[in-house]
C-alpha positions in Angstrom: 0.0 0.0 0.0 1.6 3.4 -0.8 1.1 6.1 1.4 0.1 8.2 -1.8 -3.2 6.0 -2.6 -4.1 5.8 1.5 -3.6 9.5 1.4 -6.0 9.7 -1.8 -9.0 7.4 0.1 -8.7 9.2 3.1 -9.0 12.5 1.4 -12.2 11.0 -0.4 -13.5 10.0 2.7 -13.4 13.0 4.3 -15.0 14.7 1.6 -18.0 12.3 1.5 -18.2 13.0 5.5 -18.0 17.2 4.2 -20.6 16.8 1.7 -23.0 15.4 4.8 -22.1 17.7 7.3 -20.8 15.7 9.5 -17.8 14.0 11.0 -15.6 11.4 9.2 -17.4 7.9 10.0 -17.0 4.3 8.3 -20.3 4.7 6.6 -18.8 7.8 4.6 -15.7 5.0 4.1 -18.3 3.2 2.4 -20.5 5.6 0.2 -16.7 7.1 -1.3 -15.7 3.6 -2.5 -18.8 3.7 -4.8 -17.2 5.7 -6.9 -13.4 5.1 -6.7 -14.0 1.4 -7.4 -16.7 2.0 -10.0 -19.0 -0.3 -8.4 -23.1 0.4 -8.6 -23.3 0.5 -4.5 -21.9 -0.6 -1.8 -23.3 -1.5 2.1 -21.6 -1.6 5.6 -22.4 -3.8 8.3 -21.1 -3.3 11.9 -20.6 -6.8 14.4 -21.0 -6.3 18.0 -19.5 -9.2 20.2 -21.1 -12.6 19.0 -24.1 -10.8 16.6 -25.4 -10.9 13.6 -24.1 -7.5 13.1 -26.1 -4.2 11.8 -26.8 -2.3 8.6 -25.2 0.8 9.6 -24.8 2.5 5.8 -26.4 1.5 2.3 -25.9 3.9 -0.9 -28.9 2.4 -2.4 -32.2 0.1 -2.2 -30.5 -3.0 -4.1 -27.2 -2.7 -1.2 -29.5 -2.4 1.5 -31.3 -5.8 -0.2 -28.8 -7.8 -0.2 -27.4 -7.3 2.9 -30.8 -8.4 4.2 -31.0 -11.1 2.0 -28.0 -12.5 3.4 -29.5 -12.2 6.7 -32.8 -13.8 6.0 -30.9 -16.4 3.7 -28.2 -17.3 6.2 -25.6 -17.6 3.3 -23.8 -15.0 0.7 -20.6 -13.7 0.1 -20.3 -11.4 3.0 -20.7 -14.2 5.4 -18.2 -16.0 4.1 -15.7 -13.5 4.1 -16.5 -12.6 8.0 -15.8 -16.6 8.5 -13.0 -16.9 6.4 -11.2 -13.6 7.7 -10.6 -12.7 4.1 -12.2 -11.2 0.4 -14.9 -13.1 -1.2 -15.1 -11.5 -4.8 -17.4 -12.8 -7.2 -17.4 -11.6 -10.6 -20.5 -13.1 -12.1 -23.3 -14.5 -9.7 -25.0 -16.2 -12.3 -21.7 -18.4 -13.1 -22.2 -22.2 -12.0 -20.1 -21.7 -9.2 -21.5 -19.1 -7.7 -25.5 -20.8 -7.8 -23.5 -23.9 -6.0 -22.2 -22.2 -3.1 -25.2 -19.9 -2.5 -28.0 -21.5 -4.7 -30.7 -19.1 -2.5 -28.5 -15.7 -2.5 -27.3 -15.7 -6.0 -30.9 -16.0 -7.4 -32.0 -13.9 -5.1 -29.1 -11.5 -6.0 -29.6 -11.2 -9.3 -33.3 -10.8 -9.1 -32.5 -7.9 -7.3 -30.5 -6.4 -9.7 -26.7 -7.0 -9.1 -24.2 -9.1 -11.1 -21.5 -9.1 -8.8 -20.9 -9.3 -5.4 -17.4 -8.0 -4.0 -16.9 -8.6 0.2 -14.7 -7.6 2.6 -13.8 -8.4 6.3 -13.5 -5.5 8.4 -11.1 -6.9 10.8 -7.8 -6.1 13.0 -6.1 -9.5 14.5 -9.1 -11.1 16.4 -11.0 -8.1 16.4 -14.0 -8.6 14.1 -16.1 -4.8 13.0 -18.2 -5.6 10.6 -18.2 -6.4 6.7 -18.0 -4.2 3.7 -20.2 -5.0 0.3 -19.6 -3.9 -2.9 -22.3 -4.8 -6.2 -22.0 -4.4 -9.7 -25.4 -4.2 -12.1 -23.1 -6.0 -14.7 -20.2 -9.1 -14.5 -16.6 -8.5 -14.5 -14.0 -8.7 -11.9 -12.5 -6.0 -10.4 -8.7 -4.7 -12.1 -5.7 -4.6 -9.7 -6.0 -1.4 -9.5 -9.6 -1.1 -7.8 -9.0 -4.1 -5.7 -6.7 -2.1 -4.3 -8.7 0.6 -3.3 -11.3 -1.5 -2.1 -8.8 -2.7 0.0 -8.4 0.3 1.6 -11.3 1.6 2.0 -12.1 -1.7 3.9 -9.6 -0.8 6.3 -10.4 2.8 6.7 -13.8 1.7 7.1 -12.5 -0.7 10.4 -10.2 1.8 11.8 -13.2 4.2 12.2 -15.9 1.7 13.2 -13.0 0.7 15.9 -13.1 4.4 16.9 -16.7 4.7 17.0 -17.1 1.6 19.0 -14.1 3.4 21.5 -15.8 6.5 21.6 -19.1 4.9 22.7 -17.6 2.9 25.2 -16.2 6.1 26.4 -19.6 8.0 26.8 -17.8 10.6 24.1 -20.8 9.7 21.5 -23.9 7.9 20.3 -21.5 5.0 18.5 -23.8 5.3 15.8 -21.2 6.4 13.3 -23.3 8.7 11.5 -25.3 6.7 9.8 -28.5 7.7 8.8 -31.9 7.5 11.5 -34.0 5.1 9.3 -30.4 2.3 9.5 -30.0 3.1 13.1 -33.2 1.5 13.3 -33.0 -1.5 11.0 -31.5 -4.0 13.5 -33.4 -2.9 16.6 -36.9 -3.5 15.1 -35.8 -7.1 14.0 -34.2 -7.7 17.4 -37.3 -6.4 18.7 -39.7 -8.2 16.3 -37.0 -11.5 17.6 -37.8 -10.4 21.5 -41.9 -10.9 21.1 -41.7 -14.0 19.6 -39.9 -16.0 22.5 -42.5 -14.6 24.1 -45.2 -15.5 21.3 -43.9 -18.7 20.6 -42.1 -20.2 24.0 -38.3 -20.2 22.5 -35.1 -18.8 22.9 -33.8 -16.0 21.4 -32.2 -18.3 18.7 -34.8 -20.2 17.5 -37.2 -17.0 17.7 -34.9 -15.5 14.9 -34.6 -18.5 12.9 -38.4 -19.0 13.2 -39.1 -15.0 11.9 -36.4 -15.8 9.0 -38.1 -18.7 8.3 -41.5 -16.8 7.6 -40.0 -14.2 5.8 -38.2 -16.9 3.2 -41.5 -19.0 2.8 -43.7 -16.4 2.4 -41.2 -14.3 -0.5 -41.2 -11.2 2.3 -38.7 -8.7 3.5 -37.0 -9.6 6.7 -37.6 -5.5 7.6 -41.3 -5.8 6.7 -42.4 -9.2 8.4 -40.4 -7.8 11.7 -42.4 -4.2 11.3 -45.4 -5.8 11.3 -44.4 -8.2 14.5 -43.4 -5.0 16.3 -46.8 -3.7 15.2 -48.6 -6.2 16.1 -50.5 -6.7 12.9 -48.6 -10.3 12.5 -48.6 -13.0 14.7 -47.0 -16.2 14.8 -48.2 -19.2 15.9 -45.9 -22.3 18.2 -44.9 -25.3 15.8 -47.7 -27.8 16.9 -45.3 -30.6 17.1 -43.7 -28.2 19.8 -47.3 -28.0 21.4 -47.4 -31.7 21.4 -44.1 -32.2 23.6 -45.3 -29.2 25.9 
């Protein structure tokens, strides 16, 4: 990495964060990749402990998508990058390969409208921050040179999620990195939505998630929706009845 090109993305970053008014944060790492790496969008996610980690920044509907569909799917590339503590970059979700490790994110993918899928850890030794996403509305790899910038951009993107989390633990701020009020809410009304039904359906907080999941696949929902109207309480779940049986 050359100190030129780390200058260059952190310049970009800070100009995103200038053009929002507001300080530099990892979500502004993520929106200024967009267009350095000549991708269509890009999406941020931020892990907490143990979690399932939270949308803290999408540039557009289909980013915010497939970061839920990898959620509500339980498979895609930026799961496999947080597990394999490395890149996951596929050029062309339509190519055999790609259906055979994800046959329900790929379709879902490319019904969605992206081609590609580029993911990146956001990770320092042990310490796990979150995941970057990068999507392209057409196939092709990445060159040399934007693989590097994606590069780092991921981790500018950690160091400030890092400082975030620091400064939140500190009582200096909100740790909600700037991102904007309708994200901040994403995760909390699913973990809410996930809260009521171990209450709804007599389960742990595992099997509640997997259950709402679950719905949301079967029924060809969005993980968001099916959660807003749990929270709401226009949708109710009912206990498996073999579950009803044991009891």
């Amino acid at each position: 990495m050359t100190s030129s090109r780390l200058g260059r993305v952190w310049r970009l970053v800070a100009g995103q964060a200038a053009r929002r008014g507001g300080q530099v944060s990892a979500g502004d790492a993520c929106a200024a990749a967009v267009a350095a790496v000549e991708v269509s969008g890009a999406w941020l996610i931020a892990v907490h402990g143990t979690g399932t980690g939270h949308l803290i920044q999408a540039t557009d509907e289909v980013s915010e998508l497939l970061a839920e569909l990898e959620l509500t799917l339980g498979e895609g590339p930026g799961r496999d990058a947080a597990a394999a503590s490395g890149p996951v970059l596929v050029s062309d979700l339509a190519d055999a390969a790609a259906v055979h490790r994800w046959p329900l994110f790929a379709a879902a993918a490319c019904e969605a409208g992206a081609a590609t899928v580029f993911a990146f850890p956001l990770q320092v030794g042990a310490i796990r921050a979150g995941m970057m996403g990068l999507y392209r509305e057409r196939p092709g790899p990445l060159n040399a040179f934007q693989l590097g910038d994606a590069l780092v951009f991921a981790d500018t993107a950690t160091l400030l999620l890092l400082e975030s989390g620091r400064q939140a633990a500190d009582g200096a701020g909100s740790g909600l990195d700037g991102h904007p009020p309708d994200l901040a809410g994403y995760r909390a009304e699913i973990d809410q939505a996930t809260g009521m039904l171990t209450e709804q359906l007599g389960v742990g907080i595992a099997e509640a998630f997997i259950r709402l999941r679950a719905y949301a696949y079967v029924n060809d929902l969005r993980l968001t929706d099916v959660a807003r109207d749990i929270v709401a309480r226009r949708l109710r779940l009912q206990p498996d009845p073999a579950e009803e049986g044991d009891g």
